[in-house]
N, C-alpha and C positions, 0 to 999 in steps of 0.2 A: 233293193228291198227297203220298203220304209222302216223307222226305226219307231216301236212307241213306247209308252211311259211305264212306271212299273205299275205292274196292278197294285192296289193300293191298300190291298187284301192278301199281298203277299211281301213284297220286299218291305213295304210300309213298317207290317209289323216285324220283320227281321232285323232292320235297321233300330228301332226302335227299343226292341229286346236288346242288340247289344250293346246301345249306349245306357241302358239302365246297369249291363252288364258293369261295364268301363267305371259308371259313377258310384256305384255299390263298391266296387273293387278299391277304387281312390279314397270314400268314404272307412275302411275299414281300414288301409293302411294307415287314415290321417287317427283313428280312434284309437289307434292301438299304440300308434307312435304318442298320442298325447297325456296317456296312461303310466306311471311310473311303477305299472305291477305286471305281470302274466293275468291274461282274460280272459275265461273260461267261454265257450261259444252260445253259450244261452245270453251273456250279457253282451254279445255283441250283437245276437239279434234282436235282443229289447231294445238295445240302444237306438239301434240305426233301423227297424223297422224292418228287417232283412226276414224273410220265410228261411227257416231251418236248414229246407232241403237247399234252399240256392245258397246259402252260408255255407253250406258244408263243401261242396263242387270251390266256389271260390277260395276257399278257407283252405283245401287240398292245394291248391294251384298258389297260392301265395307261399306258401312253405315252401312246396318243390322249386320252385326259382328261389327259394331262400329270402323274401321279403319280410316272411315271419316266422320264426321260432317255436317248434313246438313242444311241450314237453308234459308229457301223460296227456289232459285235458286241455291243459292252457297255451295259450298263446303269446308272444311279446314280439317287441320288432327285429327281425335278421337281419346276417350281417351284408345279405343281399341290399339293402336298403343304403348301403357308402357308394352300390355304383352309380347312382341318381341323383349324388352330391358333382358340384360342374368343380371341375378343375382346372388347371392351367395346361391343357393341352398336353398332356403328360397322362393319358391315361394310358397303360398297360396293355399292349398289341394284343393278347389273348380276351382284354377285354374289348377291345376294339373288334375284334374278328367274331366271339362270340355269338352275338345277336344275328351277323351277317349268315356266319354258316347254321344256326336255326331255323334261318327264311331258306335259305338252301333248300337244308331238311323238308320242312313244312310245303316248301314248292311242288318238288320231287319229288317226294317218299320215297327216296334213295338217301344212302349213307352219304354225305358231305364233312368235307375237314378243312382245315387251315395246317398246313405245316409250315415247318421253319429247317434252317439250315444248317446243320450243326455239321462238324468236319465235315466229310464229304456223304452225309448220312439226312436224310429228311426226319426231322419226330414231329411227332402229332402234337401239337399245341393245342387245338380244339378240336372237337370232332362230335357226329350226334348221326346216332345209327336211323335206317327206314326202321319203319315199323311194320315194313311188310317180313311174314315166315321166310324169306329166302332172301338175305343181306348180307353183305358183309360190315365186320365189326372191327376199329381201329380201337386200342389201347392207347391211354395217353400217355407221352412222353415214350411209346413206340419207337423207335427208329430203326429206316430202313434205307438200302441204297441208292442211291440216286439214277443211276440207271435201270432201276427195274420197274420206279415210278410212275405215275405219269404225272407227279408232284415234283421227286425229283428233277427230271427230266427239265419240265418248267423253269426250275429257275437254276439249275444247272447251262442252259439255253439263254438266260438269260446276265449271267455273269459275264467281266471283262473277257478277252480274247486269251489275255496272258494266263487267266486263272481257269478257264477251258482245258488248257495245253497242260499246266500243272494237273490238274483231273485225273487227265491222261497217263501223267509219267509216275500217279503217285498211287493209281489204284490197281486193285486186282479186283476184276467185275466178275462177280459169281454169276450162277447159271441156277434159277432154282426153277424151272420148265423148262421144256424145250420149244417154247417160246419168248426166252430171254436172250436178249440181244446184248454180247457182251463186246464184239469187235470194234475198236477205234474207229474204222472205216462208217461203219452202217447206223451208231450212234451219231459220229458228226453230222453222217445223212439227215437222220432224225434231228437233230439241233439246227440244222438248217430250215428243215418243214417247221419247226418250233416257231423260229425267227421270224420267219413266213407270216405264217397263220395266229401266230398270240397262243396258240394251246397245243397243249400236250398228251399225246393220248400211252394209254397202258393196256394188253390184248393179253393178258393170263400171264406174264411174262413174268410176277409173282407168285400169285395165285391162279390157281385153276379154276376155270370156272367164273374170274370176274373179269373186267373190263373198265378201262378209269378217264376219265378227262379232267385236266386240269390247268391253270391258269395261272402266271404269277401274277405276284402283288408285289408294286414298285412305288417305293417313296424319297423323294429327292433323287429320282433317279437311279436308286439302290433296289437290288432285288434284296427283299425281308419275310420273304417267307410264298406260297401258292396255297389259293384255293381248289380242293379235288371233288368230286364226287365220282364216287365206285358204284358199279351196277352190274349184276348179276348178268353171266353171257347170256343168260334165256331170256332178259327180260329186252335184248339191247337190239334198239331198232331206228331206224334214217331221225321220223319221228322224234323220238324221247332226246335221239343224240343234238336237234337241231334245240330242242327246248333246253338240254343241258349250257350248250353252247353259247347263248342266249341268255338265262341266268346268270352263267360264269363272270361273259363280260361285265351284264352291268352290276354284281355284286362284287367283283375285283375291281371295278372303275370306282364304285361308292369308298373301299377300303385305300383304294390308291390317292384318293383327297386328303384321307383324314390325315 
């Protein structure tokens, strides 16, 4: 099938729209940061030439990521605005994983997370719900067990051999469905398929009703924490699972550089 060019009546002006979008946006953080007061939104549209109604959409969206500050009418710069300072390679894994598990999000329209390892428990370091009526929702600083995961599981699966065996002698695996899998035996199974394949999967074995894939994230070698996304059992199909799958890696691969 030949391939042709965009109409130029359509993507043209799309493309277009959003780099006005991008340089209005840049434009209003550089004004507000060069201002030594809180800006009320009338002068940032005289200033910089900005229509009301488009300041107002961008003006929302700067605050919620926290770029700028709001308070009654005015505006100043937030304290979003220190993570766009470069530092020595010492940025903060929650901020590293962040942005990552937003594209997750945004991809999907399913809930995506980043956890981390604590005793033998997964917590939610970051996490950013779908925005479809029928989701599920992770609390931060959550924690849950690692075998009932499919975060868990990840990088449980991915630990030393010796600290595997420890796992085993140290825990007592609850049962919160009955589809949770708490046997030595059918877990190692599972940690084997793990090993395998790169990802981890979770069947209600939590929660009722959901379904989880998930991936660790390895640096120097060290597992520091998995990327999950959870998806409701009605929605889960070969499809969306090969597109999750897909995602995972190469948003676990970008995080496993940094």
């Amino acid at each position: 099938m030949a391939d042709f060019p965009p109409h130029p009546g359509h993507s043209g002006i799309a493309q277009s729209s959003q780099v006005k979008s991008a340089t209005r946006t840049l434009d209003i953080i550089e004004f507000v940061v060069a201002h030594d007061r809180p800006l009320v939104a009338q002068e940032i549209a005289t200033a910089l030439g900005i229509p009301v109604s488009s300041l107002s959409y961008l003006l929302a969206t700067l605050v919620e990521r926290d770029y700028l500050a709001r308070d009654g009418r005015r505006y100043s710069a937030g304290p979003g605005l220190a993570r766009l300072q470069a530092r020595s390679g010492n940025l903060q894994l929650a901020e590293r994983a962040a942005p990552l598990v937003r594209a997750l999000r945004t991809q999907l329209n399913e809930t995506a997370s980043f956890f981390v390892l604590t005793d033998w428990d997964v917590e939610a370091l970051v996490t950013e719900s779908s925005e479809q009526a029928l989701r599920y929702s992770v609390d931060i600083g959550k924690r849950m067990p690692l075998h009932a995961m499919a975060s868990g599981k990840a990088v449980l699966a991915a630990l030393p051999e010796a600290e595997i065996d420890r796992y085993f002698r140290e825990t007592i695996r609850e049962r919160f469905t009955a589809s949770t899998v708490t046997s030595e035996k059918a877990l190692r199974k599972q940690i084997e398929d793990i090993q395998r394949t790169g990802f981890a999967y979770m069947d209600e074995e939590y929660s009722l009703g959901i379904r989880g894939v998930s991936r660790v994230v390895m640096q120097a070698g060290v597992p520091v924490g998995s990327l999950s996304v959870a998806i409701p059992s009605a929605r889960w199909n070969e499809a969306l699972e090969q597109r999750v799958l897909d995602m995972l890696q190469r948003t676990a691969g970008l995080l496993d550089t940094i």
